[in-house]
Biopython code that builds the backbone (N, CA, C, O; Angstrom):
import numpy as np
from Bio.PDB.StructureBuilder import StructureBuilder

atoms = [
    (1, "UNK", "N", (-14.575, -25.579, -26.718)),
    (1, "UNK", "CA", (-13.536, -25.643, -25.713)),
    (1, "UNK", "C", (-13.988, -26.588, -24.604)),
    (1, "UNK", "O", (-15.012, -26.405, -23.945)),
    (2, "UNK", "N", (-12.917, -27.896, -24.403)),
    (2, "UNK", "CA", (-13.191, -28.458, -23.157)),
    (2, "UNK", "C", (-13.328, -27.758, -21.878)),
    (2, "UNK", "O", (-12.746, -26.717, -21.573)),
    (3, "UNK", "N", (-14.096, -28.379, -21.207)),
    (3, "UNK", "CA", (-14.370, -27.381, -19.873)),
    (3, "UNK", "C", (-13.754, -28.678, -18.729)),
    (3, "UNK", "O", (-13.640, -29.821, -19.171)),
    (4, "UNK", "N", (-13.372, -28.362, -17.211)),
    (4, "UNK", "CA", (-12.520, -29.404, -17.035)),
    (4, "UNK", "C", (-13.565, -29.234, -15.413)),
    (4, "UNK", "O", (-14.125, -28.298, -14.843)),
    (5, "UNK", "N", (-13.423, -30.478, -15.197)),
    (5, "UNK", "CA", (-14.332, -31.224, -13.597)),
    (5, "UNK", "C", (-13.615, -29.879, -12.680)),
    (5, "UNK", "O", (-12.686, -29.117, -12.948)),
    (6, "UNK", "N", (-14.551, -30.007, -11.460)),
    (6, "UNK", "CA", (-14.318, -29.050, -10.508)),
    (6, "UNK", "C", (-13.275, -29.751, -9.584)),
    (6, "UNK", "O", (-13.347, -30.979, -9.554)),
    (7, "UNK", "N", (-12.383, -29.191, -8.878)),
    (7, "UNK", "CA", (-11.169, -29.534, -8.159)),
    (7, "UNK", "C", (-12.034, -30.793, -7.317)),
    (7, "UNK", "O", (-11.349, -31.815, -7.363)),
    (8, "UNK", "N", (-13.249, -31.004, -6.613)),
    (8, "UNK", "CA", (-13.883, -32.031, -5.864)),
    (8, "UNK", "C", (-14.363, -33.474, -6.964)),
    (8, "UNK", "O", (-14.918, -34.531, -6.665)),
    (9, "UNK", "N", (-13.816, -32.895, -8.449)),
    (9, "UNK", "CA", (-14.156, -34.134, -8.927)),
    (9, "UNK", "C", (-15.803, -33.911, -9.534)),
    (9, "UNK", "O", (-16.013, -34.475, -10.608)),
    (10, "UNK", "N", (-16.560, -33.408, -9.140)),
    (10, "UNK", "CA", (-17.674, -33.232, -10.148)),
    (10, "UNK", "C", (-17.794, -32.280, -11.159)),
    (10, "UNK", "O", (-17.538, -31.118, -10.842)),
    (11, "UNK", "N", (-18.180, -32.555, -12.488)),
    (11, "UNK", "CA", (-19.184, -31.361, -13.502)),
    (11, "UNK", "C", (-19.769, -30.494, -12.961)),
    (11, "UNK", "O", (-20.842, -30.619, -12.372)),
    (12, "UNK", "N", (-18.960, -29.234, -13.130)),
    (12, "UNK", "CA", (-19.514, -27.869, -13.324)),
    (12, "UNK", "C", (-20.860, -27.186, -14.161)),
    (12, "UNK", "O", (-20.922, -27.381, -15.375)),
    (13, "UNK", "N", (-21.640, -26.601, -13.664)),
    (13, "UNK", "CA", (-22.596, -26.215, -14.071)),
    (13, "UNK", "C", (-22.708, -25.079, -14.770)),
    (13, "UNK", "O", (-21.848, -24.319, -14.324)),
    (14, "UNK", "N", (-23.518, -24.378, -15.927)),
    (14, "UNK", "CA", (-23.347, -23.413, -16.452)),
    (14, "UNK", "C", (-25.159, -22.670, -16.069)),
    (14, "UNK", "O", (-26.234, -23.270, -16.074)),
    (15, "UNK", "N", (-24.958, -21.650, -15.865)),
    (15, "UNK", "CA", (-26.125, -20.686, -16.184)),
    (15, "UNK", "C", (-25.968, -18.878, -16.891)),
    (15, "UNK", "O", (-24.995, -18.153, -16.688)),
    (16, "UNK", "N", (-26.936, -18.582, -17.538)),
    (16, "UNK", "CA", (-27.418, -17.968, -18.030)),
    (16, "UNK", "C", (-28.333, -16.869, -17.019)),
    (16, "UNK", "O", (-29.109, -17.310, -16.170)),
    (17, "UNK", "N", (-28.129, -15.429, -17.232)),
    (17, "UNK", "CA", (-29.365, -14.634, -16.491)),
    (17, "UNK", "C", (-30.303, -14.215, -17.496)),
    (17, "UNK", "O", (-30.139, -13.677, -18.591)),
    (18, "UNK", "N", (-31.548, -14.669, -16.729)),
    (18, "UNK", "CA", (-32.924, -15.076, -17.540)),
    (18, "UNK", "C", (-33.395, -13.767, -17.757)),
    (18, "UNK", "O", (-34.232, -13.531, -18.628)),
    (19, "UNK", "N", (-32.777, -12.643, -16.811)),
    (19, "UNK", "CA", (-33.173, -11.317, -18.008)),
    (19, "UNK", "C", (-32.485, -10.582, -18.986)),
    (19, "UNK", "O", (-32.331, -9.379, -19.193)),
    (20, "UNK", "N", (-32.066, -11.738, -19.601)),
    (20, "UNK", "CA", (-31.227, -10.928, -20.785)),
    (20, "UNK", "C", (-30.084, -10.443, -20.913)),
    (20, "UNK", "O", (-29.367, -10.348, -21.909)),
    (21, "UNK", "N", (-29.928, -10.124, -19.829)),
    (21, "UNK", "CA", (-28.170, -9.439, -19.869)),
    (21, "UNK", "C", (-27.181, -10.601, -20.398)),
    (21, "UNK", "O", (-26.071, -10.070, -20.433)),
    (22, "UNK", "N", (-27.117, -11.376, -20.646)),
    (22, "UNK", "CA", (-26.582, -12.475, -20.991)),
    (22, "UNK", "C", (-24.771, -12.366, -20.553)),
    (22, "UNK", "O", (-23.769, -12.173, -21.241)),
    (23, "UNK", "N", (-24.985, -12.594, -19.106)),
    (23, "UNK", "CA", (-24.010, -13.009, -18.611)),
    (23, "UNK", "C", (-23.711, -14.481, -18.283)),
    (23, "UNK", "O", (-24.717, -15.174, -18.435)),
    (24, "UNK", "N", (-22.806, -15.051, -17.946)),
    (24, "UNK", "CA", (-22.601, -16.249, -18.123)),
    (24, "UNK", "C", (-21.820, -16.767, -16.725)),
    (24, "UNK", "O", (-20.698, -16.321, -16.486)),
    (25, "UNK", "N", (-22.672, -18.043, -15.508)),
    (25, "UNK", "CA", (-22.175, -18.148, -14.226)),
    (25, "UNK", "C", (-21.686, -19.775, -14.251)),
    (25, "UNK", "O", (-22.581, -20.583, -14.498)),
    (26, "UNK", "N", (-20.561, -20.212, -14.053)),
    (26, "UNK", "CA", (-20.258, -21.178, -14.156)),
    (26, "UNK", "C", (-20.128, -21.712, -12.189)),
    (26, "UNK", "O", (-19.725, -20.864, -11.392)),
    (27, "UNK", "N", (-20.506, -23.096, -11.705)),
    (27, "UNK", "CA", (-20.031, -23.147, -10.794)),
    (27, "UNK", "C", (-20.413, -24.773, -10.280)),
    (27, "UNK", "O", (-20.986, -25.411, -11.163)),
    (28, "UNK", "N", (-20.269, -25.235, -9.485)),
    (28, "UNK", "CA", (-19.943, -26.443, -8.497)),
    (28, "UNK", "C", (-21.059, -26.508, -7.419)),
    (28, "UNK", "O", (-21.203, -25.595, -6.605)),
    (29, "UNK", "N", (-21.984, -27.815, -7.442)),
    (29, "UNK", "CA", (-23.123, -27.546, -6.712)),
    (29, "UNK", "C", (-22.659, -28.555, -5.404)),
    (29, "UNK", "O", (-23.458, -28.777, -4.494)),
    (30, "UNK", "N", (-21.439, -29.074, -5.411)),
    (30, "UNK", "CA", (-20.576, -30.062, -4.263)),
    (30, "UNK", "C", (-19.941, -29.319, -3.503)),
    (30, "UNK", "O", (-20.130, -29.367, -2.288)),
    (31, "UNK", "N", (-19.059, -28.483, -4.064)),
    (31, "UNK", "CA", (-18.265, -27.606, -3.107)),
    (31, "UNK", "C", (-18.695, -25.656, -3.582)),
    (31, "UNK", "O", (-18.178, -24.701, -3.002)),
    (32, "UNK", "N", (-19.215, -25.598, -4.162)),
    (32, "UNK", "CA", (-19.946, -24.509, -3.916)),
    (32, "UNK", "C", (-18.697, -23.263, -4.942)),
    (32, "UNK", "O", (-18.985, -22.077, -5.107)),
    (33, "UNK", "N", (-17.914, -23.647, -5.269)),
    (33, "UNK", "CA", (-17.113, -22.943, -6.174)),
    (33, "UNK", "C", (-17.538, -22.297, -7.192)),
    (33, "UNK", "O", (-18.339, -23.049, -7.747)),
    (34, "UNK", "N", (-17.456, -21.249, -7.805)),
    (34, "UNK", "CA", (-18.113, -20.463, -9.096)),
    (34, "UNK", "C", (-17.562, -19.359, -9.364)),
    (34, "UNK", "O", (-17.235, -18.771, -8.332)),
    (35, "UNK", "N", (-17.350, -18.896, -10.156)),
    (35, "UNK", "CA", (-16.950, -18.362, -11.349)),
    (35, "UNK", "C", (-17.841, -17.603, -12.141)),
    (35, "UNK", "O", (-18.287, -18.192, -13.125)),
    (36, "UNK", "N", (-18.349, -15.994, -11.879)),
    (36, "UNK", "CA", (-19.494, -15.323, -12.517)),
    (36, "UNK", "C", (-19.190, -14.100, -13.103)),
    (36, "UNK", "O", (-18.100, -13.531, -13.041)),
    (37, "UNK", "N", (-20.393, -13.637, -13.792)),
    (37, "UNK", "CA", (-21.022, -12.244, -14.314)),
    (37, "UNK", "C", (-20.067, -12.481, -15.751)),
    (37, "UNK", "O", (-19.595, -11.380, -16.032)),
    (38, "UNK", "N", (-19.685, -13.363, -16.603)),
    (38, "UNK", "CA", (-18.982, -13.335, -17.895)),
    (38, "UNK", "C", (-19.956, -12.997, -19.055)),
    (38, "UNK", "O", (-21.119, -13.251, -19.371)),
    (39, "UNK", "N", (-18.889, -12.294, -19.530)),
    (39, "UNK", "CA", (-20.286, -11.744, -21.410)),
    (39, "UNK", "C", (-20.444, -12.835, -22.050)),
    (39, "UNK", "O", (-21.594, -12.950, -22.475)),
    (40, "UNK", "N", (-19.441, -14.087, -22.408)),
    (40, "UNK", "CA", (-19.599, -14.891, -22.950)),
    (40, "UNK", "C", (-19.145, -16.097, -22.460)),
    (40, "UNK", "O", (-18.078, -16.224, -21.861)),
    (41, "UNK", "N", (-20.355, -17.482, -22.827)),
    (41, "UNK", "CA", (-19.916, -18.446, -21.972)),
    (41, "UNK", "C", (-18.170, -19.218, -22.492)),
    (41, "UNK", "O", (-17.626, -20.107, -21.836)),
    (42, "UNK", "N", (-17.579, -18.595, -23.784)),
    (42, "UNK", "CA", (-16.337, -18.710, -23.934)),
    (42, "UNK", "C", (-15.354, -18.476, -22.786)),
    (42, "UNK", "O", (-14.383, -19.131, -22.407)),
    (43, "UNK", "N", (-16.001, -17.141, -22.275)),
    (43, "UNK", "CA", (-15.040, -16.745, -21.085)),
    (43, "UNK", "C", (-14.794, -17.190, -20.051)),
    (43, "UNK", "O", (-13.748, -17.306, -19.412)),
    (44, "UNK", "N", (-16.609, -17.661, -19.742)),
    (44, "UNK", "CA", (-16.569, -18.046, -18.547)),
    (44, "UNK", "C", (-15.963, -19.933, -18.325)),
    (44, "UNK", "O", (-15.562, -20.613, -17.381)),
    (45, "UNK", "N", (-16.147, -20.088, -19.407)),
    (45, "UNK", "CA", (-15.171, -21.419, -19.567)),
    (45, "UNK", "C", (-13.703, -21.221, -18.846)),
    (45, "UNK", "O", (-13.176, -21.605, -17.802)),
    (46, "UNK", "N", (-13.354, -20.453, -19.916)),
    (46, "UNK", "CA", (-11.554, -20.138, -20.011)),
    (46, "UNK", "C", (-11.344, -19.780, -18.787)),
    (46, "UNK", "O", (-10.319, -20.317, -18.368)),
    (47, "UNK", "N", (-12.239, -18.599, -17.428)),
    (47, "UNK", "CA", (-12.201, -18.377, -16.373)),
    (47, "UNK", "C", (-12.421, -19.339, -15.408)),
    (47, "UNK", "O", (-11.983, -19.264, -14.260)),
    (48, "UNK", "N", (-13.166, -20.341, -15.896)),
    (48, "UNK", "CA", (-13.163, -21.611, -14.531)),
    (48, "UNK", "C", (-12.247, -22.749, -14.869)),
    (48, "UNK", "O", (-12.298, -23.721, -14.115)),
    (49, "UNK", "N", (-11.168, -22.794, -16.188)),
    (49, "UNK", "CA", (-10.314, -24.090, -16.935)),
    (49, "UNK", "C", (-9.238, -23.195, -15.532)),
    (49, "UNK", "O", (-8.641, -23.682, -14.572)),
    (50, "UNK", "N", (-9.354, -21.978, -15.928)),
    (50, "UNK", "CA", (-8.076, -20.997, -14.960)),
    (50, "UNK", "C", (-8.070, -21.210, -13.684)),
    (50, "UNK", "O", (-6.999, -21.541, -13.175)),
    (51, "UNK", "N", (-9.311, -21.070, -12.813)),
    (51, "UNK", "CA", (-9.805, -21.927, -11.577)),
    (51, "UNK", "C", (-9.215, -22.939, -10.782)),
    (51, "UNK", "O", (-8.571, -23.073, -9.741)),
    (52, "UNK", "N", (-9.778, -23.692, -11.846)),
    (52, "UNK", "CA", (-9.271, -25.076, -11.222)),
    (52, "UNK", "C", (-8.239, -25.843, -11.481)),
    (52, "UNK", "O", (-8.094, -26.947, -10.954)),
    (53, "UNK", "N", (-7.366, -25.297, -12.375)),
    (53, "UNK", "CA", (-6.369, -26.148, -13.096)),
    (53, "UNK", "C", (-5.570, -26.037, -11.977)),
    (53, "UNK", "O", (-5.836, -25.434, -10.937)),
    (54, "UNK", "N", (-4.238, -26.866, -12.351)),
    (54, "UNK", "CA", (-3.646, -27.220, -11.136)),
    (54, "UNK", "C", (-2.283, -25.946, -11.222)),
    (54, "UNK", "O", (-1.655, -25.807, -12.271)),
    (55, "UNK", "N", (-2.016, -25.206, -10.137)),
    (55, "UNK", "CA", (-0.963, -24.937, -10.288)),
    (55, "UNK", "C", (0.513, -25.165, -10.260)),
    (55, "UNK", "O", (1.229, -25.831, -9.513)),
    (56, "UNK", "N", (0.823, -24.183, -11.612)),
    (56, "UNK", "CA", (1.993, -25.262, -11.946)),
    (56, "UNK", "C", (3.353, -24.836, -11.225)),
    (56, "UNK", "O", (4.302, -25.590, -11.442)),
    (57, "UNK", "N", (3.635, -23.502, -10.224)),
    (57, "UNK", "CA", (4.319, -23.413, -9.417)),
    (57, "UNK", "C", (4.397, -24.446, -8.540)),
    (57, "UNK", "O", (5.403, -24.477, -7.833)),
    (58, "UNK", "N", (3.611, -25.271, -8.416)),
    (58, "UNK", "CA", (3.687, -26.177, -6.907)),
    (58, "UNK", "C", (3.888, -27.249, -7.075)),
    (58, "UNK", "O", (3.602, -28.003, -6.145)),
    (59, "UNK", "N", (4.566, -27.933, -8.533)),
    (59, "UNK", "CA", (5.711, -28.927, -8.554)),
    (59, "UNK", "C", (7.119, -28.698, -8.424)),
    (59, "UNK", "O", (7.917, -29.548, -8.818)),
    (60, "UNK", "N", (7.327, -28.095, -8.132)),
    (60, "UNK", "CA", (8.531, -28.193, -7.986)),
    (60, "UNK", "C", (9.899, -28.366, -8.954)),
    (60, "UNK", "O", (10.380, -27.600, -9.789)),
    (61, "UNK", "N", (10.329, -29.716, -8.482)),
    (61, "UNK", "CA", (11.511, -29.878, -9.801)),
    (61, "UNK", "C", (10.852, -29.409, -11.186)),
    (61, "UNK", "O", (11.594, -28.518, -11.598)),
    (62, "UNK", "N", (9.944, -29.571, -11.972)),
    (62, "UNK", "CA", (10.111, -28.619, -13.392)),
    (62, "UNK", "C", (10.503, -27.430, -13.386)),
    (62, "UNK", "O", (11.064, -27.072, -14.421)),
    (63, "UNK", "N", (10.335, -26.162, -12.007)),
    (63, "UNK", "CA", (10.863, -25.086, -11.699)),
    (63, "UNK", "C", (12.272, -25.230, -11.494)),
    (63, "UNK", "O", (12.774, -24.114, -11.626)),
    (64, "UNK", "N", (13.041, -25.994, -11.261)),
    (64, "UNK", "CA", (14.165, -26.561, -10.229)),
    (64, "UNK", "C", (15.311, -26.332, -11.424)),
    (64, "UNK", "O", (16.371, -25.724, -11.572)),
    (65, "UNK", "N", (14.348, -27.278, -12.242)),
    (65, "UNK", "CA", (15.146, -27.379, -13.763)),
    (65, "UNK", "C", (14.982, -25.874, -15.046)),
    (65, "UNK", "O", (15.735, -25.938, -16.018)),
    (66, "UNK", "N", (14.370, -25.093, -14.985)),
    (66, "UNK", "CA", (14.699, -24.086, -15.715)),
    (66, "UNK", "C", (15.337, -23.597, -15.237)),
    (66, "UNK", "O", (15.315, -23.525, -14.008)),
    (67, "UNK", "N", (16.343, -22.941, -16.082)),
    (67, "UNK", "CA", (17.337, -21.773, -15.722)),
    (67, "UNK", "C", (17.288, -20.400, -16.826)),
    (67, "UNK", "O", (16.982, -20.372, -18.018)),
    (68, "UNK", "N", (17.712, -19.325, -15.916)),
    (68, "UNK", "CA", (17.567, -18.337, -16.946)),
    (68, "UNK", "C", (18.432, -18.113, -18.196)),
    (68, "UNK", "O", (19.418, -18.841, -18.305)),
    (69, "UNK", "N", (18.254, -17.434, -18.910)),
    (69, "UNK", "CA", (18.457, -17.417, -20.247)),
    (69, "UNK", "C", (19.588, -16.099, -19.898)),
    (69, "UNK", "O", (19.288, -15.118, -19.218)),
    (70, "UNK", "N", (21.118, -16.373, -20.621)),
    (70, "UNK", "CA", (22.074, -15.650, -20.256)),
    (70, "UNK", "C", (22.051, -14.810, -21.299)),
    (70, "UNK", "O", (22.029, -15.404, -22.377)),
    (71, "UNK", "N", (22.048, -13.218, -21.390)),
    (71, "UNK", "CA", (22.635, -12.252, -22.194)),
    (71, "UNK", "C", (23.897, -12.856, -22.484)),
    (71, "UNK", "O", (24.676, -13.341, -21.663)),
    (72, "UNK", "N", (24.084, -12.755, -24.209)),
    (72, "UNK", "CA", (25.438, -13.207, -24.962)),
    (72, "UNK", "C", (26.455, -11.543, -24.572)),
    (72, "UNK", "O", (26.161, -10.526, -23.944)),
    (73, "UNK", "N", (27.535, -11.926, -25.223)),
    (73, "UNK", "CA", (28.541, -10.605, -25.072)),
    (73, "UNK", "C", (28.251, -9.419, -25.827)),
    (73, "UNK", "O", (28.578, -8.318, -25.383)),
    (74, "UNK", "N", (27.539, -9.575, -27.167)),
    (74, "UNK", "CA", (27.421, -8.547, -27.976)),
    (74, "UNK", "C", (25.807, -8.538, -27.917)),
    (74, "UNK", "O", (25.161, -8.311, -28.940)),
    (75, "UNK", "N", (25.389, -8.711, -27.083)),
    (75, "UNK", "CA", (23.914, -8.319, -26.793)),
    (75, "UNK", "C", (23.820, -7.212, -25.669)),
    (75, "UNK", "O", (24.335, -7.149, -24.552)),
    (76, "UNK", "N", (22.833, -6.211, -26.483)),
    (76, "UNK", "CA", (22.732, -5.000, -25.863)),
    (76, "UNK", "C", (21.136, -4.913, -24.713)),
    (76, "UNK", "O", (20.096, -5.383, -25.175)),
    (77, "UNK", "N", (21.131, -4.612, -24.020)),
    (77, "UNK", "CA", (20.360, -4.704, -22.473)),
    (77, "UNK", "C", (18.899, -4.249, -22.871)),
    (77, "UNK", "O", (18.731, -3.198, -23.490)),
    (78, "UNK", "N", (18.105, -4.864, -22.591)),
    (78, "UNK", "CA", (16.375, -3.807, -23.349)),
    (78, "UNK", "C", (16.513, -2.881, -22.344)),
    (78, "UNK", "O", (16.901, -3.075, -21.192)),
    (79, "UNK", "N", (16.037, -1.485, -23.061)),
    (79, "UNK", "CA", (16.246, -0.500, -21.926)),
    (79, "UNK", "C", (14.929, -0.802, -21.294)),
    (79, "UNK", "O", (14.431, -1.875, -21.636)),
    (80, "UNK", "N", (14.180, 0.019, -20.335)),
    (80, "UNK", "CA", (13.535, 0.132, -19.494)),
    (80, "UNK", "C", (12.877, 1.610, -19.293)),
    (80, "UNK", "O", (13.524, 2.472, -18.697)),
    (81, "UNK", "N", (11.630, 1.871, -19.783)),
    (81, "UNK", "CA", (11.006, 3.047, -20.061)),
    (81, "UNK", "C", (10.296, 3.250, -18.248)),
    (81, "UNK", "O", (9.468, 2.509, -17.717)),
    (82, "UNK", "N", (10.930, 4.427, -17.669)),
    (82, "UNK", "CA", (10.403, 4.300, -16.073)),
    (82, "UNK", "C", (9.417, 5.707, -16.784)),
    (82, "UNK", "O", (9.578, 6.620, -17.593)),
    (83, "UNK", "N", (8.282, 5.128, -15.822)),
    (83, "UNK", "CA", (6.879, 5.976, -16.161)),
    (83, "UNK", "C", (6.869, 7.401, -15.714)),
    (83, "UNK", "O", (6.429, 8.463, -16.154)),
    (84, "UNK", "N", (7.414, 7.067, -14.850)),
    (84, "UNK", "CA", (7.642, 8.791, -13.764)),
    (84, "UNK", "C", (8.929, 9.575, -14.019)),
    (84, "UNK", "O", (9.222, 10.519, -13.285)),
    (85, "UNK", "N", (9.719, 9.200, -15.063)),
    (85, "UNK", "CA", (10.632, 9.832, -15.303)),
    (85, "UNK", "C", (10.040, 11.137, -16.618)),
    (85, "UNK", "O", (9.205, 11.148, -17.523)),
    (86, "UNK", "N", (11.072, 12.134, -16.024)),
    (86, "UNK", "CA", (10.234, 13.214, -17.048)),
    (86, "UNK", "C", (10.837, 13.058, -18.877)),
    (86, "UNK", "O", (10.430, 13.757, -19.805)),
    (87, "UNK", "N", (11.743, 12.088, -18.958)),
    (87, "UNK", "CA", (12.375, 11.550, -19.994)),
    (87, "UNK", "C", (10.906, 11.187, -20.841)),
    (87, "UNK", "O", (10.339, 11.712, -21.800)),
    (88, "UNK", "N", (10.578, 9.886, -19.868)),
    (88, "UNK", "CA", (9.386, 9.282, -20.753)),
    (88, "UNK", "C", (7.990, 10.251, -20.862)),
    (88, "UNK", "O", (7.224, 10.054, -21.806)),
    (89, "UNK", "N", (7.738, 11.146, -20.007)),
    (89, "UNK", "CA", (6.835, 12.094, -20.489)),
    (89, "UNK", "C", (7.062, 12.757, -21.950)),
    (89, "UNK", "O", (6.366, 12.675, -22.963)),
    (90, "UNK", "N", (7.946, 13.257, -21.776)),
    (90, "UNK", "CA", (8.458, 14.201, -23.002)),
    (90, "UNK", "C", (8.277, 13.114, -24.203)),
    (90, "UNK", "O", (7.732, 13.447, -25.256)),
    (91, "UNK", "N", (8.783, 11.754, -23.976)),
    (91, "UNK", "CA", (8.657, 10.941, -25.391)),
    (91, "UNK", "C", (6.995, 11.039, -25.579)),
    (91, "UNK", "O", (6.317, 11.414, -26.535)),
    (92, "UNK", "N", (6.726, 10.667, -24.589)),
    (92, "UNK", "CA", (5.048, 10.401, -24.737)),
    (92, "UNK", "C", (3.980, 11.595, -25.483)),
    (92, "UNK", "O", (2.968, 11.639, -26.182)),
    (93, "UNK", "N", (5.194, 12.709, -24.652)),
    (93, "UNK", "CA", (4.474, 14.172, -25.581)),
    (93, "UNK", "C", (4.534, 14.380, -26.821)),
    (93, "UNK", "O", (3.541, 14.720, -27.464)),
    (94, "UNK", "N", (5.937, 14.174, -27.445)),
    (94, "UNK", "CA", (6.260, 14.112, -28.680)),
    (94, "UNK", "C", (5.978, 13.003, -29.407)),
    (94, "UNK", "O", (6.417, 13.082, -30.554)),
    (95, "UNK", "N", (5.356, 11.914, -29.132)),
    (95, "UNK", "CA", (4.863, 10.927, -29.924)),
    (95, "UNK", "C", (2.971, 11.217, -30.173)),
    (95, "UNK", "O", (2.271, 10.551, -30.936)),
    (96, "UNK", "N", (2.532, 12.274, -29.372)),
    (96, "UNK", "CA", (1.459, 12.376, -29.094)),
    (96, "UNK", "C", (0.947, 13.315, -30.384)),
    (96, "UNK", "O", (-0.054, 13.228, -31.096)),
    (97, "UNK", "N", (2.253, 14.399, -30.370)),
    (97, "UNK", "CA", (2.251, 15.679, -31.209)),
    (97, "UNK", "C", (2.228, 14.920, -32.677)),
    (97, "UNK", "O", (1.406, 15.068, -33.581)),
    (98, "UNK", "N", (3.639, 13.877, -32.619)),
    (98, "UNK", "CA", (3.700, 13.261, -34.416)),
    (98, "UNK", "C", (1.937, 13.058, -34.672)),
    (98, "UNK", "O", (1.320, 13.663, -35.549)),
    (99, "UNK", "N", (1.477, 12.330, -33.954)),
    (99, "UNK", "CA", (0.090, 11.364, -34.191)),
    (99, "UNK", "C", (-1.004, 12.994, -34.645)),
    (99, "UNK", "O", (-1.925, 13.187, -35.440)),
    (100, "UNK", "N", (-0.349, 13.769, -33.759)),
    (100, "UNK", "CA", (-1.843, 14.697, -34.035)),
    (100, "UNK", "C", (-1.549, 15.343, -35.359)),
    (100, "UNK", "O", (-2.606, 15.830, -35.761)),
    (101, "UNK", "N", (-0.445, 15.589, -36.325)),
    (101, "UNK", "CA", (-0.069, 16.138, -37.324)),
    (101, "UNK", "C", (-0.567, 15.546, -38.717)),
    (101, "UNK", "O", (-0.211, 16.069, -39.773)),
]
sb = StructureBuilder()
sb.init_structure("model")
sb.init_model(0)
sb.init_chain("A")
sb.init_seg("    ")
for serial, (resi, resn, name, xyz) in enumerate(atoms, 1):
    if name == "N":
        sb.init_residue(resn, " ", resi, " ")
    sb.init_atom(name, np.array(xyz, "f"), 0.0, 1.0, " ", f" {name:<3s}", serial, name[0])
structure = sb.get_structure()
């Protein structure tokens, strides 16, 4: 996995903790940015690509230009399971009971 320059424009650094725990610290020795304690340096990649990438709320017109997606006429509504309702307890109970049988 490409790993991508730090927002100041320099290569990011990777380290390793030398006792073993093998966590994984990614970070920026220009502006001091980092990205730590990951199990694998996969992650800690994917956690500093997440970092620094640019966000994509803050162009603008590409937001400007999506629009939402209209329910047709014979389309029926996804219901909505509310957590605190004693409805969804009871499902939760009785799905609990099938599983234990």
């Amino acid at each position: 996995m490409e790993i991508y320059n730090c927002r100041c424009g320099s290569p990011p650094s990777f380290e390793s903790e030398p006792s073993g725990f093998n966590r994984w610290d990614v970070f920026c020795f220009e502006c001091r940015l980092q990205t730590t304690g990951h199990l694998t340096r996969l992650n800690a990649i994917r956690a500093w690509n997440h970092l620094v990438e640019p966000d994509e709320r803050s162009k603008g017109p590409a937001l400007q230009e999506a629009k939402p997606r209209r329910a047709q006429a014979n389309e029926k509504p996804i219901p909505v399971r509310n957590p605190l309702s004693k409805l969804f307890h009871s499902e939760c109970w009785l799905d609990h009971e099938r599983k234990a049988v």
